[in-house]
C-alpha positions as CSV (number, residue, x, y, z in Angstrom):
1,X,79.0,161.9,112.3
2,X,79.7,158.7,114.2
3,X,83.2,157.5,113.8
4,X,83.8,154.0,111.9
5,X,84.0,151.1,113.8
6,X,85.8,147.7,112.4
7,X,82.7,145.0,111.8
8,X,82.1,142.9,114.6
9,X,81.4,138.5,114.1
10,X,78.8,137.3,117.1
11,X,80.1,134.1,118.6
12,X,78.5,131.7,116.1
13,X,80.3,133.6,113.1
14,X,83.1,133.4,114.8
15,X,83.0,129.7,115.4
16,X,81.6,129.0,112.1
17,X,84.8,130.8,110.4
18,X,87.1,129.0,113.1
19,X,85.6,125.5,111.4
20,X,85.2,126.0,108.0
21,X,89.1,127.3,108.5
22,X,90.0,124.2,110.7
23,X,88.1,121.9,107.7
24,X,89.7,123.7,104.9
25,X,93.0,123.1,106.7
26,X,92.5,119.4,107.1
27,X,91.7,118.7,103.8
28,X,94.2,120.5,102.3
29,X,96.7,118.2,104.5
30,X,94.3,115.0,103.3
31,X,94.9,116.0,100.5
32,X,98.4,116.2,100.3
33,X,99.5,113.0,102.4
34,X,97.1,111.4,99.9
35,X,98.9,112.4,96.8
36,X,102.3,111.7,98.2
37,X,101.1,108.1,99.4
38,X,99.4,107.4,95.7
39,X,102.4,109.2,93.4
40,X,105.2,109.6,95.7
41,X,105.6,106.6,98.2
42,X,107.2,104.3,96.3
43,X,109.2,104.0,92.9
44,X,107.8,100.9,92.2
45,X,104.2,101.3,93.0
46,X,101.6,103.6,92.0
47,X,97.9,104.2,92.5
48,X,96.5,103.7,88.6
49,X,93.2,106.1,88.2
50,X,91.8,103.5,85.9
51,X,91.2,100.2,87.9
52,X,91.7,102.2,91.0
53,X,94.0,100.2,92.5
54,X,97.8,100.3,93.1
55,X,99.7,99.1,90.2
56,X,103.6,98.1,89.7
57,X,106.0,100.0,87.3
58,X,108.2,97.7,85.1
59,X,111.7,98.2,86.0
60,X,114.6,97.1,88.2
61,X,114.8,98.7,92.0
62,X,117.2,98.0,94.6
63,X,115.9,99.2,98.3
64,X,118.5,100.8,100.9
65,X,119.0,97.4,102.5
66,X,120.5,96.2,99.4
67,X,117.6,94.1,97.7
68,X,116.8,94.1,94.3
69,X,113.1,94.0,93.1
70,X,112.1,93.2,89.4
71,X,109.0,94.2,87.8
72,X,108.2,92.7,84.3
73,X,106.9,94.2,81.5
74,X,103.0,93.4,82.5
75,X,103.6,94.9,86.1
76,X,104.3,91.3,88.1
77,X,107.0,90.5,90.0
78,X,109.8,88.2,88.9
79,X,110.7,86.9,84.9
80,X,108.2,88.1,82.0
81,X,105.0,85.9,81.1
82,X,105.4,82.8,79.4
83,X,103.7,82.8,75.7
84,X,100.4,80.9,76.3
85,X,99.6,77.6,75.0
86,X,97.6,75.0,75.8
87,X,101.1,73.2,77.3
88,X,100.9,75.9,79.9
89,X,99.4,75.5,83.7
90,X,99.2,79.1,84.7
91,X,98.7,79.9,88.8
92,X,98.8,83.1,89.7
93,X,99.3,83.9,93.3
94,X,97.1,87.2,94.3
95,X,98.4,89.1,97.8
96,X,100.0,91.8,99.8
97,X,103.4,92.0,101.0
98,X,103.7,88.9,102.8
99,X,103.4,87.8,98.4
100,X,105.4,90.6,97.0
101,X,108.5,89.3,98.7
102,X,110.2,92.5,98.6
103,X,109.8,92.0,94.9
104,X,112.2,89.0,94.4
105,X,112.2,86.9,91.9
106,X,114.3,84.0,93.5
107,X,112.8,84.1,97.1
108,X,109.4,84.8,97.1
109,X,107.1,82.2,98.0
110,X,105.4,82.2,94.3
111,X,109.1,82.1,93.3
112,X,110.1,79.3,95.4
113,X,106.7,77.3,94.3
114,X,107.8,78.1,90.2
115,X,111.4,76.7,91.0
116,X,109.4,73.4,92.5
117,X,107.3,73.1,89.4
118,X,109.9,73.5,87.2
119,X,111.4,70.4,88.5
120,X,107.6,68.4,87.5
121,X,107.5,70.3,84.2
122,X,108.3,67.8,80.5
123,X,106.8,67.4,77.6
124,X,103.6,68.9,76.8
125,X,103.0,70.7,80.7
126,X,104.6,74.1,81.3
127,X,104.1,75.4,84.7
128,X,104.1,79.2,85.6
129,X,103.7,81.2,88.6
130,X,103.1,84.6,88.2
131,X,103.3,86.8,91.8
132,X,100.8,89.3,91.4
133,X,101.2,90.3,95.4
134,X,101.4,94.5,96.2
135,X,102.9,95.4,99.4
136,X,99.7,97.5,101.3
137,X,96.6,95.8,99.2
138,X,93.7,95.4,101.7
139,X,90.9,92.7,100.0
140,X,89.2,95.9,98.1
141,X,91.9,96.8,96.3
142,X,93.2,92.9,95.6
143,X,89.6,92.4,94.3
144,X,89.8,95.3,92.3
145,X,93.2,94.2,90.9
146,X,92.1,90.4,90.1
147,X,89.4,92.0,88.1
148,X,91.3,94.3,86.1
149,X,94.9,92.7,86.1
150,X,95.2,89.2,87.3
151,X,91.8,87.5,85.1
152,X,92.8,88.9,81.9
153,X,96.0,86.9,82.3
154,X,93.4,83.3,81.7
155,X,94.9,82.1,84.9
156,X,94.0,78.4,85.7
157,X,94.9,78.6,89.8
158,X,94.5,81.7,91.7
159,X,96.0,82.0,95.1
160,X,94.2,84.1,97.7
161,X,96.3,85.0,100.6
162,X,95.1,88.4,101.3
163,X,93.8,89.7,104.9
164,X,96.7,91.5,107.0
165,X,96.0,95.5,106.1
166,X,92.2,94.7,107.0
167,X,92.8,93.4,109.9
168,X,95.6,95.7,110.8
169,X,94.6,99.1,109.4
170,X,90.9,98.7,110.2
171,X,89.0,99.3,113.3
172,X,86.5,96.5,114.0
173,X,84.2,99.6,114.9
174,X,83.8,99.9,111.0
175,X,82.2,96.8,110.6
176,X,78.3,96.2,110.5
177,X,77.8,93.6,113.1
178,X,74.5,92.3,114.3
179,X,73.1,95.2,116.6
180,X,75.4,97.8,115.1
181,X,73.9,100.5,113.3
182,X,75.1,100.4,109.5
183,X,75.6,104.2,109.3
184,X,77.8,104.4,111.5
185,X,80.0,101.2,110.7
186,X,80.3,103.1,107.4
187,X,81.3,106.5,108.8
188,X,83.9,104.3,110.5
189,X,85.2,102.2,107.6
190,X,85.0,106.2,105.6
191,X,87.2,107.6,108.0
192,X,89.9,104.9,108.0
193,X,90.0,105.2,104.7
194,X,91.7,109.0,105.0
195,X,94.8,109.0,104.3
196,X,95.6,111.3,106.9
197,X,93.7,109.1,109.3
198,X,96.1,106.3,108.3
199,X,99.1,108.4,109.0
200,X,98.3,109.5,111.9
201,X,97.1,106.0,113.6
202,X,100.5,104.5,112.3
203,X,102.7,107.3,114.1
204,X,100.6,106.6,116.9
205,X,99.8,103.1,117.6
206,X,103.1,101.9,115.8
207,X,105.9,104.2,116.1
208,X,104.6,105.7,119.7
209,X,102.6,103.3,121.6
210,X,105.3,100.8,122.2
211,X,107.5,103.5,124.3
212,X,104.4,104.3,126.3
213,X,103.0,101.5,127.2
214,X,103.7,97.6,126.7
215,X,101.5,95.5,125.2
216,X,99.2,93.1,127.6
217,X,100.0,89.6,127.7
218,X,99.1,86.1,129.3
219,X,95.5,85.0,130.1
220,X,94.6,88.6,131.1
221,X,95.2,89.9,127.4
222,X,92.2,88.1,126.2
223,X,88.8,89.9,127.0
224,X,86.7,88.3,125.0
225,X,85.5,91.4,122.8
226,X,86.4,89.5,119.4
227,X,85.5,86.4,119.9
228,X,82.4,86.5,118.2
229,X,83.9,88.7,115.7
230,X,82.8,88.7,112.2
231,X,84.7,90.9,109.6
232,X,82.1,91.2,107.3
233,X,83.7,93.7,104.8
234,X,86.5,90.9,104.7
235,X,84.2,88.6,104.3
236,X,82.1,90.2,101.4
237,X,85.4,91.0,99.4
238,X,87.3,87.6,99.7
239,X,83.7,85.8,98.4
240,X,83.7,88.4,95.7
241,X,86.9,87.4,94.7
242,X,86.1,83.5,94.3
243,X,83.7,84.5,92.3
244,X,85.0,86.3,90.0
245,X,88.4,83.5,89.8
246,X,85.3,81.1,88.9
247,X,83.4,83.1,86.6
248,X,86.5,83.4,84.4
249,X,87.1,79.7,84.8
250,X,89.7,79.3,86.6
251,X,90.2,77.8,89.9
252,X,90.9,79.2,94.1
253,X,93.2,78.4,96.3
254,X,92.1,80.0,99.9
255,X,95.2,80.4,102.6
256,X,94.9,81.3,105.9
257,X,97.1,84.1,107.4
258,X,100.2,82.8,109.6
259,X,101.4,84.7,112.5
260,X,104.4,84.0,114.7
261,X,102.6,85.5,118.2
262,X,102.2,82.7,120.4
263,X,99.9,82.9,123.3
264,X,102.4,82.1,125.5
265,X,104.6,85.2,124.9
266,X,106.2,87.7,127.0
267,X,106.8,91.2,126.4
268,X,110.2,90.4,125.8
269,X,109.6,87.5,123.2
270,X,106.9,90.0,121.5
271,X,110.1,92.5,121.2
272,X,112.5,89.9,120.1
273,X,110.1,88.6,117.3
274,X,109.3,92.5,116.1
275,X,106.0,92.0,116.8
276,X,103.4,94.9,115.5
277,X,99.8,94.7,116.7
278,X,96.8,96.7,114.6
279,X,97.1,100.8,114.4
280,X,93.7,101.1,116.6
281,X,92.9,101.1,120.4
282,X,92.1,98.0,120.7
283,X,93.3,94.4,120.3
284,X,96.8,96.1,121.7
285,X,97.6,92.3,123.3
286,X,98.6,88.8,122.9
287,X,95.2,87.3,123.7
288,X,93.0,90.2,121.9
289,X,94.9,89.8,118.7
290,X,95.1,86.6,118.2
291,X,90.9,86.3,118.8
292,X,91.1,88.9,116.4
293,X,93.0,87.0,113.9
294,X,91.2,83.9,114.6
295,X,88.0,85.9,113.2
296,X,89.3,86.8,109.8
297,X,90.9,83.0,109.6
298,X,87.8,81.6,110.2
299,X,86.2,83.9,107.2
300,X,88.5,82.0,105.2
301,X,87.9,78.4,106.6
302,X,83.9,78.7,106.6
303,X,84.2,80.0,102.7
304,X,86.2,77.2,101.7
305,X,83.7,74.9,103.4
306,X,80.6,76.9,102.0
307,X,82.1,76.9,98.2
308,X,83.5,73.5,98.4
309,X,87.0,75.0,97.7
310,X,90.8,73.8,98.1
311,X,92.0,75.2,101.6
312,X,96.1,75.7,102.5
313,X,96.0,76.4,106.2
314,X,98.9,78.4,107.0
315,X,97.7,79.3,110.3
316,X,97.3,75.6,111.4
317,X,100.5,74.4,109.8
318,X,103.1,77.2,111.5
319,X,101.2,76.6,114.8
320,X,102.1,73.5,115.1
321,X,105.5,74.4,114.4
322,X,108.4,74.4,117.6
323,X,109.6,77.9,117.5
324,X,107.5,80.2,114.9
325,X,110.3,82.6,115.5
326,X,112.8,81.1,113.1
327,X,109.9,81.4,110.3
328,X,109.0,85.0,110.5
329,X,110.4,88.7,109.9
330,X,107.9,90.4,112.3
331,X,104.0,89.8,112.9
332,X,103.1,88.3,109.7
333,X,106.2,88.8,107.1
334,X,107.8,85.2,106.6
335,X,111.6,85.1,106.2
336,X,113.8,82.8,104.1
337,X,112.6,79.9,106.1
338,X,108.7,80.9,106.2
339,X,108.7,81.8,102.9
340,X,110.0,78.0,102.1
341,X,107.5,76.9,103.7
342,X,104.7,78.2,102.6
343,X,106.1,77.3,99.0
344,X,106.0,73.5,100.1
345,X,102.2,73.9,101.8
346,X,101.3,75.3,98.4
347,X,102.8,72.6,96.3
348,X,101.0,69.7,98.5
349,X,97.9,71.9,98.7
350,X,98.1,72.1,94.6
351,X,98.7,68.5,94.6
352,X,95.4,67.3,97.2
353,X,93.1,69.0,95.0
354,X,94.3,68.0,91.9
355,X,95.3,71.2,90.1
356,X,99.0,69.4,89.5
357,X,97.9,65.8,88.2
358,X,99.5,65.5,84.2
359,X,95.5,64.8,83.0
360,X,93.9,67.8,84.2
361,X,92.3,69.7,81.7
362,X,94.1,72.0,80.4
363,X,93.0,75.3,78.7
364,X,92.2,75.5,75.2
């Protein structure tokens, strides 16, 4: 009788094991970084099952820099809703963080534009601004959170200034461009939508790459690779947005997205102004990004056009500003000063298109 041997796995079990392990691993970690980024980030936001889309808990939170952020009873930032009426001009101002404001409800751009039309408000005209900004919302998720929580507020002005996490978070690999095979622009755009994905390319490109390597700058930055560069995921969610503000009646705003780089930069301004450049390979200098950013603001400008719809260009207006360092908190984030700003561009944006005059029509 021939003694018992232990089993024996040829090459391809083996490796076939090894993978299934190495997949069951990796989705167990998905999974987890996924549930602590939905439920666990943040006390004040939370990813809702229902509209599938990040949502704001009602409360009071103060941050560990000493700021206080409010969140009303319906989930916006700042005081609760005024009681509708037809006396009341409702605008409702639909972003990311560069909106949220760190959840003020004094200094936040909508904020800072309610103050100003509190000033024009009298007999018979209520004016309210309601900030419906998320820190993190990409244009899916804002489109998913006008449809299920800005429109059934009967807005009559909806600000859209939405378009940093695209550009930031994902690879212009995942978009269909002419020539590109649409499979794989969508295995892409799937895997930057892992959450472990996202975790990882933000402890890389943002938390590592700096100490590395600096980031290129003057004429030498710019190689050209975006400047025919169409986001067209962008694109499709930003024109599905102004459609749905018009199907329910109510009016867009489009706004370009401000930066404080300057072509002109050094590695040393780029420092001093906290700059962060997108968590992928590429566009990782001065001339790269700001092609890149010139794609997505011209999305913006060639709907507007198209749709025959009011237009606040940021971007132009801080250009053309001396030093866009005094405006900014990094990148994109306006400070004190930006956010000012950008609540005076609003209010003479409001006003050129009409949405402001005493006569318009009001709703019923």
């Amino acid at each position: 009788m021939s003694p018992a041997r232990d089993p024996e796995f040829g090459l391809a079990k083996s490796l076939g094991f090894s993978l299934m392990l190495i997949v069951l691993l990796l989705g167990a970690a998905e999974l987890a970084v996924r549930g602590w980024a939905l439920y666990a980030r943040d006390d004040v936001e939370r990813w809702d099952v229902t509209t599938a889309t990040f949502v704001l808990e009602p409360g009071e939170y103060r941050s560990e820099y000493g700021a206080v952020a409010r969140v009303n009873s319906a989930g916006f930032v700042g005081r609760e809703l005024e009681s509708d009426g037809p006396d009341l001009w409702r605008i409702v101002a639909v972003g990311d963080s560069c909106t949220y404001g760190g959840g003020s409800s004094e200094d936040s751009y909508p904020a800072l534009l309610a103050a100003r039309l509190r000033l024009r408000a009298g007999p018979g005209r209520r004016y309210e601004v309601v900030n419906a900004g998320i820190s993190g919302l990409n244009s899916e998720l804002a489109l998913r959170r006008l449809r299920t929580q800005v429109l059934p507020l009967a807005p009559d002005v909806v600000t859209l200034y939405i378009g940093w996490n695209d550009l930031m978070k994902f690879d212009p690999l995942a978009q269909v461009a002419p020539g590109r095979d649409a499979r794989w622009s969508g295995v892409a755009r799937a895997l930057d939508g892992l959450w472990l994905v996202k975790g990882l390319r933000k402890l890389l490109f943002f938390y590592v790459r700096g100490y590395v390597a600096p980031p290129a700058t003057g004429p030498e930055s710019r190689s050209g690779r975006f400047a025919g560069f169409r986001p067209t995921a962008y694109e499709r969610n930003l024109a599905e947005m102004v459609d749905a503000v018009r199907g329910a009646g109510a009016q867009p705003l489009l706004v370009t997205l401000p930066t404080v780089v300057r072509p002109d930069m050094s590695v040393s301004d780029l420092r001093h102004a906290h700059v962060m450049f997108p968590y992928f390979r590429s566009a990782y200098g001065v001339g790269d990004f700001l092609d890149l950013l010139a794609a997505y603001n011209r999305v913006v400008r060639s709907l507007a056009k198209a749709r025959d719809l009011p237009l606040v260009d940021l971007a132009q207006h801080f250009e053309a500003l001396n030093d866009s360092k005094l405006y900014f908190f990094d990148t994109m984030h306006p400070n004190n000063r930006g956010r000012e700003q950008i609540a005076e561009q609003l209010l003479a944006g409001l006003d050129r298109a009409g949405l402001l005059a005493p006569g318009h029509e009001a709703r019923p």
